[in-house]
C-alpha beads as a LAMMPS data file, in Angstrom:
LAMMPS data file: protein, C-alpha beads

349 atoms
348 bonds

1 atom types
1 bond types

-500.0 500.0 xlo xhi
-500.0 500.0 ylo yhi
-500.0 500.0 zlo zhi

Masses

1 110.0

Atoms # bond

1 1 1 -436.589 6.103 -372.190
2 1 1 -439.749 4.318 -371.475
3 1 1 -442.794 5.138 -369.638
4 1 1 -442.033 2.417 -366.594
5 1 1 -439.044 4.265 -366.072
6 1 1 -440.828 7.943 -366.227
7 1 1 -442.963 6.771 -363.316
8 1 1 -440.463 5.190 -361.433
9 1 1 -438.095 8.380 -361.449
10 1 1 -441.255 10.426 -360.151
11 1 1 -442.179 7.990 -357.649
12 1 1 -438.276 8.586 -356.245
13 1 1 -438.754 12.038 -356.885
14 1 1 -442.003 12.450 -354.527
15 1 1 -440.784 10.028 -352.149
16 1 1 -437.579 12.082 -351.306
17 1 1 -440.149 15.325 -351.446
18 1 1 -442.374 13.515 -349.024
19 1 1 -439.661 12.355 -346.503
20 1 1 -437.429 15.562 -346.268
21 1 1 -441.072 17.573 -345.476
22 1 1 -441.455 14.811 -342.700
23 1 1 -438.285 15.532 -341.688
24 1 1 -438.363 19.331 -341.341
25 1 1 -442.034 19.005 -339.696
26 1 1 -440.412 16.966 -337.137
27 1 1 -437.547 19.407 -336.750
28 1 1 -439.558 22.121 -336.046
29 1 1 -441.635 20.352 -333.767
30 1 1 -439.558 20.725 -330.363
31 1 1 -440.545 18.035 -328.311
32 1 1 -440.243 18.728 -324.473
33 1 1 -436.612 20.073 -323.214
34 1 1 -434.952 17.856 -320.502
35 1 1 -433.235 20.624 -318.011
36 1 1 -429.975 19.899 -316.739
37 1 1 -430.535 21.476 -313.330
38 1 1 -427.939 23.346 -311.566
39 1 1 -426.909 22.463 -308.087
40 1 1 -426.865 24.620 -305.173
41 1 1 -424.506 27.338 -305.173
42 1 1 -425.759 30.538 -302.810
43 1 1 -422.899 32.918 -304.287
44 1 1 -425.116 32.373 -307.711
45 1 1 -428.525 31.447 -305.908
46 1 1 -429.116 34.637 -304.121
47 1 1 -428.902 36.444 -307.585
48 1 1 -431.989 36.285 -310.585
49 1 1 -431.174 32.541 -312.060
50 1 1 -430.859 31.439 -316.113
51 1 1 -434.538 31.434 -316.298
52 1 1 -435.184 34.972 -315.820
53 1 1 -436.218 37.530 -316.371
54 1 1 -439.706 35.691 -315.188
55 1 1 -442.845 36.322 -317.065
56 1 1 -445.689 37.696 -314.845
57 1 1 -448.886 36.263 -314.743
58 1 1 -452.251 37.437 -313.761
59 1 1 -454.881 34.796 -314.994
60 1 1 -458.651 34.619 -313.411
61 1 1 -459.564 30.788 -313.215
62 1 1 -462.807 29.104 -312.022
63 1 1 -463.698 32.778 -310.215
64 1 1 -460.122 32.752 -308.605
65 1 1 -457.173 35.390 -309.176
66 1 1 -454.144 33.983 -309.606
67 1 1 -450.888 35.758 -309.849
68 1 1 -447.725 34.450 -310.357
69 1 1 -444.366 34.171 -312.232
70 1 1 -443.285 32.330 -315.685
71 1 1 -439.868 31.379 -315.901
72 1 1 -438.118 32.102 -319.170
73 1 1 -437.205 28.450 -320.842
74 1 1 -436.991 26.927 -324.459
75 1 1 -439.947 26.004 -326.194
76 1 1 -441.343 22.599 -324.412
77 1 1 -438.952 23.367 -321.824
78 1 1 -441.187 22.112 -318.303
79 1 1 -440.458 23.540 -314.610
80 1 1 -441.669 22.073 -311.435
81 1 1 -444.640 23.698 -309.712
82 1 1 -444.782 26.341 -306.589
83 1 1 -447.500 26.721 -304.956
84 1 1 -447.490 29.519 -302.601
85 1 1 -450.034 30.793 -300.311
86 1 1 -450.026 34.358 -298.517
87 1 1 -450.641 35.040 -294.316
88 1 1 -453.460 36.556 -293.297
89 1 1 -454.104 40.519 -294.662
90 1 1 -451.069 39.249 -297.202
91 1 1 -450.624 40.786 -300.397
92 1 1 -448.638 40.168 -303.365
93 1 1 -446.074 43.102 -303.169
94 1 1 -445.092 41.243 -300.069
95 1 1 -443.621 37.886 -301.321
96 1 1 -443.413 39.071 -305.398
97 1 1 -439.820 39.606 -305.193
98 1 1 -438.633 36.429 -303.717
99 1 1 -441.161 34.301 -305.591
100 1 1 -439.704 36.413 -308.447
101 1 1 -436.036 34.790 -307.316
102 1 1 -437.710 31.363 -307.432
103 1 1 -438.882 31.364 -310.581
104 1 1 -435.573 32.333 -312.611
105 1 1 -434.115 29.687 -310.481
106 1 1 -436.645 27.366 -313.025
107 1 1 -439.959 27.295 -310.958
108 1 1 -443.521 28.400 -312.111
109 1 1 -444.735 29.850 -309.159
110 1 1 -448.393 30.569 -308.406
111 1 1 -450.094 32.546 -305.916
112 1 1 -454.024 32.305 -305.109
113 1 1 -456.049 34.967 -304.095
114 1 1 -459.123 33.797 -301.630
115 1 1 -461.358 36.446 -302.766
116 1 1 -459.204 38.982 -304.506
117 1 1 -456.289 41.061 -304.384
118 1 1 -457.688 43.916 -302.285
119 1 1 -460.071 42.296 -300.647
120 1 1 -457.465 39.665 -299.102
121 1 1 -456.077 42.431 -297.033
122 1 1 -459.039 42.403 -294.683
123 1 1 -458.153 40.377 -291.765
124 1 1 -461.691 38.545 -291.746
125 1 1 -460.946 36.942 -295.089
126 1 1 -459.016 33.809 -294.292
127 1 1 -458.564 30.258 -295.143
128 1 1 -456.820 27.619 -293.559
129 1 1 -457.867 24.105 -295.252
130 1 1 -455.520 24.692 -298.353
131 1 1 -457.865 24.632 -300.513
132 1 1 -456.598 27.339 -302.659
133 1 1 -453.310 25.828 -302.817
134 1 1 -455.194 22.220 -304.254
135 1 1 -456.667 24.642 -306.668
136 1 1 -453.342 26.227 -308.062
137 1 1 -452.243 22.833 -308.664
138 1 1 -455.467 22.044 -310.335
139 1 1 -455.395 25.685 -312.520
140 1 1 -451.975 25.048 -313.899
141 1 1 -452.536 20.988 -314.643
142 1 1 -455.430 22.771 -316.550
143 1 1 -453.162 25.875 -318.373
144 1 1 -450.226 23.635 -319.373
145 1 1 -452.534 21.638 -321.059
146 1 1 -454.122 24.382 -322.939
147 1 1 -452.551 26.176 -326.085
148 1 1 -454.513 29.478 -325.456
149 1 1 -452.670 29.458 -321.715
150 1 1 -449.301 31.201 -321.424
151 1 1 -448.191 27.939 -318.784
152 1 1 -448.932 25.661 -322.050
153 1 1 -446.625 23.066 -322.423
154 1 1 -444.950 24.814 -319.356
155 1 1 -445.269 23.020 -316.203
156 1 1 -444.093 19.813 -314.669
157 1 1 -447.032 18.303 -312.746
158 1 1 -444.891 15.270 -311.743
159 1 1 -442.771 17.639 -309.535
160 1 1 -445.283 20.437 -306.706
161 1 1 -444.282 21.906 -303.842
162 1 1 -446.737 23.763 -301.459
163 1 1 -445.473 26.315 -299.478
164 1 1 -446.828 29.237 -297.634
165 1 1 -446.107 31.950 -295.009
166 1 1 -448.373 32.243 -291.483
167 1 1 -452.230 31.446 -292.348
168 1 1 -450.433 30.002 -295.819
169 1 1 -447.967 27.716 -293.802
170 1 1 -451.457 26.215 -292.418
171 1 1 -452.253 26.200 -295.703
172 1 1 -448.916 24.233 -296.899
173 1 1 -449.693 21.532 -294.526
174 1 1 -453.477 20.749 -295.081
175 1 1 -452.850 21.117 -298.903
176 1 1 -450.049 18.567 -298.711
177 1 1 -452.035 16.069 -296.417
178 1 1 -455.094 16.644 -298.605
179 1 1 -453.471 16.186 -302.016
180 1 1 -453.896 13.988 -304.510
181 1 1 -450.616 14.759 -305.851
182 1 1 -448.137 13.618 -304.268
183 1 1 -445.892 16.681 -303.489
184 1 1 -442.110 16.884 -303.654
185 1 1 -441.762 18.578 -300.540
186 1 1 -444.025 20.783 -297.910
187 1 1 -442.171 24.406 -296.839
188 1 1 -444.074 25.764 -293.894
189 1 1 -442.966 29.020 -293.125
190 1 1 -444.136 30.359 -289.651
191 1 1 -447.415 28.714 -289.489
192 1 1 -450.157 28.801 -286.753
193 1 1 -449.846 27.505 -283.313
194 1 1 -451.102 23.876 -283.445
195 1 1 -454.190 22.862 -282.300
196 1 1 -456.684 22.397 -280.829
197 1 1 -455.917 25.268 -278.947
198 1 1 -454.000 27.039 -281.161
199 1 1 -453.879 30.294 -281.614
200 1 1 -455.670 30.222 -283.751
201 1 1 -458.076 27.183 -282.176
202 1 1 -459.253 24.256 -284.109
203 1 1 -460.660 24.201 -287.270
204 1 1 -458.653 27.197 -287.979
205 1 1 -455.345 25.545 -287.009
206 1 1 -453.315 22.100 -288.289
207 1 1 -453.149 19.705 -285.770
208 1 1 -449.979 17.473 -284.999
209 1 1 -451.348 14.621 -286.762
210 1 1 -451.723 17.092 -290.195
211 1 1 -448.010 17.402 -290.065
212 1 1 -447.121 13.618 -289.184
213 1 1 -449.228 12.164 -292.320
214 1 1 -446.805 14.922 -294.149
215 1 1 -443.836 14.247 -293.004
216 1 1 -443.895 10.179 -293.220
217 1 1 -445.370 11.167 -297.403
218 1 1 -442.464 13.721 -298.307
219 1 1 -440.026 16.142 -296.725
220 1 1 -441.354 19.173 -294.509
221 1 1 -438.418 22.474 -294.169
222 1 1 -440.331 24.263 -290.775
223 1 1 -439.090 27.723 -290.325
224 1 1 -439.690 30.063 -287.552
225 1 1 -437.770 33.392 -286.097
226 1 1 -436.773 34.051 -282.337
227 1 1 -438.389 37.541 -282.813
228 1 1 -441.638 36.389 -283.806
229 1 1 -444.591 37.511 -282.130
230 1 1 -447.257 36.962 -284.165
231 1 1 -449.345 34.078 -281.941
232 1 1 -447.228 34.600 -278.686
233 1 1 -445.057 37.082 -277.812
234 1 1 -441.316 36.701 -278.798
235 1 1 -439.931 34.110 -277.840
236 1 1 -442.937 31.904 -276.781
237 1 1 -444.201 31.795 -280.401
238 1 1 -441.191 29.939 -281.769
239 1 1 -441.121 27.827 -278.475
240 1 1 -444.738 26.760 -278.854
241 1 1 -444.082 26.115 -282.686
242 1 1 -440.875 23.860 -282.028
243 1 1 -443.441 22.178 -279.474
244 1 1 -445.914 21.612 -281.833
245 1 1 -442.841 20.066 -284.591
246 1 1 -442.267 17.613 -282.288
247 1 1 -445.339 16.501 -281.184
248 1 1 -445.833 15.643 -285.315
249 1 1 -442.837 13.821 -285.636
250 1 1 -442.984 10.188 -285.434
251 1 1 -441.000 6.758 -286.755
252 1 1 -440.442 7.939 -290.580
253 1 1 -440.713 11.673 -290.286
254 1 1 -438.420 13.271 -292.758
255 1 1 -438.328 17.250 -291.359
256 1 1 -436.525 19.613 -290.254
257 1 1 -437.065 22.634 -287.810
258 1 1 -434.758 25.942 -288.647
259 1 1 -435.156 28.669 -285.632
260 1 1 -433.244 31.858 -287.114
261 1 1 -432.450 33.875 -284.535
262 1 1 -433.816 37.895 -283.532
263 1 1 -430.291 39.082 -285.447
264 1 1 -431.105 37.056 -288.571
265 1 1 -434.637 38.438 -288.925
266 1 1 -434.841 42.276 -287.869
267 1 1 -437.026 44.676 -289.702
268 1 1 -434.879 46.176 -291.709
269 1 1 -437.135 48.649 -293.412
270 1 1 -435.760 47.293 -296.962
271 1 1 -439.697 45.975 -297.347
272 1 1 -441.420 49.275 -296.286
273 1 1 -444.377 49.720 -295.792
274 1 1 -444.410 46.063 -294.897
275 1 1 -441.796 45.244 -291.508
276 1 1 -439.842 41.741 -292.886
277 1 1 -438.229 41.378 -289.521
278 1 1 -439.789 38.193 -287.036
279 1 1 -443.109 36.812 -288.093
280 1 1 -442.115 38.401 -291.655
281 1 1 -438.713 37.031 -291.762
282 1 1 -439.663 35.271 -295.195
283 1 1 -440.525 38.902 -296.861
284 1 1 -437.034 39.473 -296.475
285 1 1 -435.225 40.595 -299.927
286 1 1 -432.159 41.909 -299.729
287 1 1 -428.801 39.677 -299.803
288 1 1 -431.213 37.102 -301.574
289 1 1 -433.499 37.243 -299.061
290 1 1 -431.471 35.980 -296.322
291 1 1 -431.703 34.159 -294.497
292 1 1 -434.821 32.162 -295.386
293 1 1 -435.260 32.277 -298.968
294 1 1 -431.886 31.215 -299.348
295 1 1 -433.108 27.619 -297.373
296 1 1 -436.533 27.696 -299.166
297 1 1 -434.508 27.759 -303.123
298 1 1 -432.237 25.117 -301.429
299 1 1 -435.232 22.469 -300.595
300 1 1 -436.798 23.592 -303.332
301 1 1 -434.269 22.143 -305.436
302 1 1 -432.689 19.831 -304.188
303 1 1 -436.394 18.089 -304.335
304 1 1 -438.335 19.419 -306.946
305 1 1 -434.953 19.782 -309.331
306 1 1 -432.921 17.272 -308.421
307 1 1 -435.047 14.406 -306.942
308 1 1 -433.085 14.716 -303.366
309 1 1 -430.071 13.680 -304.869
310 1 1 -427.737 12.588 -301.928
311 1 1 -424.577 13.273 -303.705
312 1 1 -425.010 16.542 -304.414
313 1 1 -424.625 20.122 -303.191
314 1 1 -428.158 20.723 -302.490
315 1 1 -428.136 17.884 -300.131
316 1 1 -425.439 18.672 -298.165
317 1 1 -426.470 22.031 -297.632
318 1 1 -429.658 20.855 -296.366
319 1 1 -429.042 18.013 -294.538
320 1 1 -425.202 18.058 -293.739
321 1 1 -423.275 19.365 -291.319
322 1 1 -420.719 20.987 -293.253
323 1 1 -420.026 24.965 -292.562
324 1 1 -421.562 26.049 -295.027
325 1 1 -425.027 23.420 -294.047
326 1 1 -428.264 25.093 -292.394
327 1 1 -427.890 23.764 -289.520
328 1 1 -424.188 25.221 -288.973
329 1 1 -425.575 28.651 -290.643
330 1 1 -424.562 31.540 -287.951
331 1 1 -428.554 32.462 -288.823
332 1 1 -429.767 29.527 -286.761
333 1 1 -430.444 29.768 -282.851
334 1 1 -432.066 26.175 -283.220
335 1 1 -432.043 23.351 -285.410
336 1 1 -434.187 19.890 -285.419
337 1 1 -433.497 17.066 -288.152
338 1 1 -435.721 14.058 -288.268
339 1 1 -434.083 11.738 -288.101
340 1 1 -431.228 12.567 -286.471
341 1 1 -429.100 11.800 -289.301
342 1 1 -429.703 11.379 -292.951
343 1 1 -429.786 8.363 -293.975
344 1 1 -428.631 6.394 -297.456
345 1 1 -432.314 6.152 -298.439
346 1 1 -434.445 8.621 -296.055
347 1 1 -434.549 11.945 -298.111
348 1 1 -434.932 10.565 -301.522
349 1 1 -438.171 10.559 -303.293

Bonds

1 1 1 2
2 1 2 3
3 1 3 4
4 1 4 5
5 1 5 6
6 1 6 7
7 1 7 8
8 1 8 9
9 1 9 10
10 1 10 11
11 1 11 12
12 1 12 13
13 1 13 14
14 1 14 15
15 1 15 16
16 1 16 17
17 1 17 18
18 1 18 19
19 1 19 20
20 1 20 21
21 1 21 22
22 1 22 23
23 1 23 24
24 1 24 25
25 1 25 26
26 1 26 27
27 1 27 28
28 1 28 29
29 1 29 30
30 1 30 31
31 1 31 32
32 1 32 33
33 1 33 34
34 1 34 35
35 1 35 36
36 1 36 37
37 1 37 38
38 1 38 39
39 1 39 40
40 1 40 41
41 1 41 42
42 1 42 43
43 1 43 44
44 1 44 45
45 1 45 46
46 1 46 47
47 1 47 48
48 1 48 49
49 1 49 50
50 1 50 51
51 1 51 52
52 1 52 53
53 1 53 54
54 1 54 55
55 1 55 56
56 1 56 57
57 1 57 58
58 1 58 59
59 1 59 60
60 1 60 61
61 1 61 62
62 1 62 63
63 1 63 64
64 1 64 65
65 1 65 66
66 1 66 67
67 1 67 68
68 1 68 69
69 1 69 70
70 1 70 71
71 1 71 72
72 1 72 73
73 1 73 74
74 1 74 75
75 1 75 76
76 1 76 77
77 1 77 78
78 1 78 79
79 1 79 80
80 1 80 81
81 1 81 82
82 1 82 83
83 1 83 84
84 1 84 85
85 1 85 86
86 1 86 87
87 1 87 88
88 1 88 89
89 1 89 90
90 1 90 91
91 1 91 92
92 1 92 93
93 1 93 94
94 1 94 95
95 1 95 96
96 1 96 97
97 1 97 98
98 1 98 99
99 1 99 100
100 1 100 101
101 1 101 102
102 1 102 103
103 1 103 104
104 1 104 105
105 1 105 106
106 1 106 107
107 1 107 108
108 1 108 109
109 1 109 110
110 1 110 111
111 1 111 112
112 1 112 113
113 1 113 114
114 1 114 115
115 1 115 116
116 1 116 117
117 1 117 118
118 1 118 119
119 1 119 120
120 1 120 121
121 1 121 122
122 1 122 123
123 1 123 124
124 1 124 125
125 1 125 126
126 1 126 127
127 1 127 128
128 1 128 129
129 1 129 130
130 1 130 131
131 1 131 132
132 1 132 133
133 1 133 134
134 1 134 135
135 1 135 136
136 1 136 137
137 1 137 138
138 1 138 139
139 1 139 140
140 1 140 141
141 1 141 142
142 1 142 143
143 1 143 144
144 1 144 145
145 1 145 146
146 1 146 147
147 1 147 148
148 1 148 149
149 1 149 150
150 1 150 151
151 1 151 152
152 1 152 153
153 1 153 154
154 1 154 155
155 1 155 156
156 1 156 157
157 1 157 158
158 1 158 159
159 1 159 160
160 1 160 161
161 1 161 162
162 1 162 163
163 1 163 164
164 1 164 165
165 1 165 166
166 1 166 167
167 1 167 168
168 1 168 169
169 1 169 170
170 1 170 171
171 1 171 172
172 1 172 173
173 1 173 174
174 1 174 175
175 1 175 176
176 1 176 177
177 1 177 178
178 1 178 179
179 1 179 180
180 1 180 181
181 1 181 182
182 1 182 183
183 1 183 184
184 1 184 185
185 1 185 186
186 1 186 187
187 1 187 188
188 1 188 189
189 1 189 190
190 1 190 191
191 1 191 192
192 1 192 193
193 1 193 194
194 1 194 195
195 1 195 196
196 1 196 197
197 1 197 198
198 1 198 199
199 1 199 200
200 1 200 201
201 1 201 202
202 1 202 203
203 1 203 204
204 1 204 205
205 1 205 206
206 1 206 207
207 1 207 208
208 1 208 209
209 1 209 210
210 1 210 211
211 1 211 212
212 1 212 213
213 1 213 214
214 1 214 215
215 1 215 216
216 1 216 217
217 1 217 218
218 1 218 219
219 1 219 220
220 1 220 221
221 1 221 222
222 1 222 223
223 1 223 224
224 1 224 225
225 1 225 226
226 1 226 227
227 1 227 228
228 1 228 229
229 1 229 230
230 1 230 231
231 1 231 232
232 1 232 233
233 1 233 234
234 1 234 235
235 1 235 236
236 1 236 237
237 1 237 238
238 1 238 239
239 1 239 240
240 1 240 241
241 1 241 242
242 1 242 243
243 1 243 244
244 1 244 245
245 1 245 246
246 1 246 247
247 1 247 248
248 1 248 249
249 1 249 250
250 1 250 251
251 1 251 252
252 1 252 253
253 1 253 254
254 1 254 255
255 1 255 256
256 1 256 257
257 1 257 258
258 1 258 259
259 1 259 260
260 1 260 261
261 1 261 262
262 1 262 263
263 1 263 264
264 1 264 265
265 1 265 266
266 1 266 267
267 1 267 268
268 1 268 269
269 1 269 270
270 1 270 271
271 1 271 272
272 1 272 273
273 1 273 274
274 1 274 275
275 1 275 276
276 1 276 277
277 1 277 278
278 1 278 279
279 1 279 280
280 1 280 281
281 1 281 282
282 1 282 283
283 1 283 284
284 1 284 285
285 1 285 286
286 1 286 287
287 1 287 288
288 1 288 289
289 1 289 290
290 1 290 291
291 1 291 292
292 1 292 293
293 1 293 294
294 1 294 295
295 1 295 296
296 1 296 297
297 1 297 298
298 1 298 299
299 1 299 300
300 1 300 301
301 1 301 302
302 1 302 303
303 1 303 304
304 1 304 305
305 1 305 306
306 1 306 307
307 1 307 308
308 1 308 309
309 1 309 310
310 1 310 311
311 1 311 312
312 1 312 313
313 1 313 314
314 1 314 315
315 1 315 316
316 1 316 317
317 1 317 318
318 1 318 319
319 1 319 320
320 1 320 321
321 1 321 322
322 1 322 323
323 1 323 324
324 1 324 325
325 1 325 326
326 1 326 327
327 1 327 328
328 1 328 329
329 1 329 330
330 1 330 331
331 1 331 332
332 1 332 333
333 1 333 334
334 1 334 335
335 1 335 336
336 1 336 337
337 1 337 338
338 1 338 339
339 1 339 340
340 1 340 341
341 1 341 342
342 1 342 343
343 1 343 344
344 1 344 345
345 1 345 346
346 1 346 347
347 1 347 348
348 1 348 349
């Protein structure tokens, strides 16, 4: 045996060495996980989802609190973004277990404080610009991006939603005008009167014009309660806030307007100390928080999930007409769609 043919038998040797360590590095490198998303099904949506139980999260940022919830995935695995702002006085105990639903349906969800947890409950602390809901969006492009951050390598900044509740339904809106994301969809959830008059009066208010630049950008799901009394009494609130949704709408408005009616949103006491019924419809928890969480995890994935896919389940629910659609839900005492009907091309992203 001669020494050209030592070498070359080492050479193979290393060579085979070298590629099968290549080969396991790359094996054990997961690259990102694409999710087959489940359509809409409320039998399984109004219980926790494959991606819990959710991680909670309590991370101080640029001298804001953030709370929110990490959905349980595979490594690389990415989720779309919720953004979700509280009302005015809100707390987190109020909205944790539905934004808790949300994320083991497969959404990170996070939750801004304006100045902090207890000091949010006092009514003079408010903000109505969305500026904290920008800044959630801005936090988490930040986190995924870095390996010390338990969102690392978590979240999907191709695919945000901004949503909100009262003072955070403002929020919703201005965020989504404001954004230089563009969002997936826009869920405003009992927001102020519109101004200028309000209540509350301009600057503290969107104005019809906020919700038109919206609506003609991405979809908008506007909910409100018969029983709410929180700007007017019941039912002039929900009449003044169906006003002010169609004063926004214009040619290319994709939105629609769910009313849900006194019997779909009493205080049921399930939330105590905090009343879910009316204005706090959307603290509602029990039977999946129904009936408007079960409309918000709809949108929510039909857009931010399933890119508004027409054909599917999601889609009908939402936009159809079908018996088991919003707008046929026995929860409804009014119901807007802009347009009128869907069309082939309207609701898609």
């Amino acid at each position: 045996m001669n020494d050209a043919f030592i070498i070359s038998h080492i050479l193979s040797i290393m060579k085979s060495v070298i590629f099968a360590a290549i080969v396991t590095s790359i094996a054990a490198y997961e690259l990102p996980t694409e999710t087959k998303w489940a359509d809409c099904d409320h039998a399984k949506d109004i219980e926790q989802g494959p991606f819990g139980p959710a991680e909670f999260l309590n991370i101080t940022w640029d001298k804001t609190i953030f709370y929110g919830w990490i959905p349980k995935g595979k490594k690389g695995q990415q989720f779309p973004l919720l953004t979700f702002m509280h009302g005015s006085t809100g707390q987190w105990e109020m909205y944790n277990d539905n934004l808790e639903l949300y994320a083991s349906h497969g959404a990170v969800v996070i939750f801004p404080h304006i100045k902090s947890p207890e000091k949010d409950k006092n009514p003079l602390t408010t903000n109505t610009n969305g500026e904290f809901l920008l800044k959630s969006v801005e936090f988490a492009t930040n986190a995924t991006a870095d390996p010390n951050s338990p969102l690392y390598g978590k979240v999907d900044t191709e695919s945000v939603v901004y949503a909100g509740h009262s003072m955070g339904a403002t929020c919703s809106i201005m965020a989504s005008k404001r954004s230089s994301v563009k969002a997936k969809l826009t869920i405003t959830q009992h927001p102020g009167i519109c101004g200028p008059f309000g209540p509350p009066p301009s600057p503290d208010t969107w104005m019809p014009h906020d919700l038109s630049a919206v609506s003609i950008d991405h979809p908008v799901l506007f909910t409100t309660a018969t029983n709410d009394g929180a700007f007017w009494p019941a039912p002039m609130t929900a009449k003044h806030e169906l006003g002010c949704f169609n004063d926004s709408m214009i040619d290319g408005s994709v939105a629609a307007f769910a009313q849900f009616s006194a019997e779909a949103c009493p205080n049921d006491h399930a939330r105590d100390p905090f009343p879910d019924g009316g204005h706090n419809c959307p603290m509602r928890f029990a039977d999946g928080g129904r009936p408007e969480t079960w409309w918000v995890l709809t949108a929510f994935k039909l857009y931010a999930q399933l890119d508004g896919d027409r054909g599917s389940k999601c889609y009908s629910m939402l936009w159809g007409n079908d018996s088991d659609s919003l707008q046929q839900s026995p929860d409804i005492e009014k119901f807007v769609l802009k347009p009128a009907e869907p069309s082939a091309s309207v609701f898609t992203q």
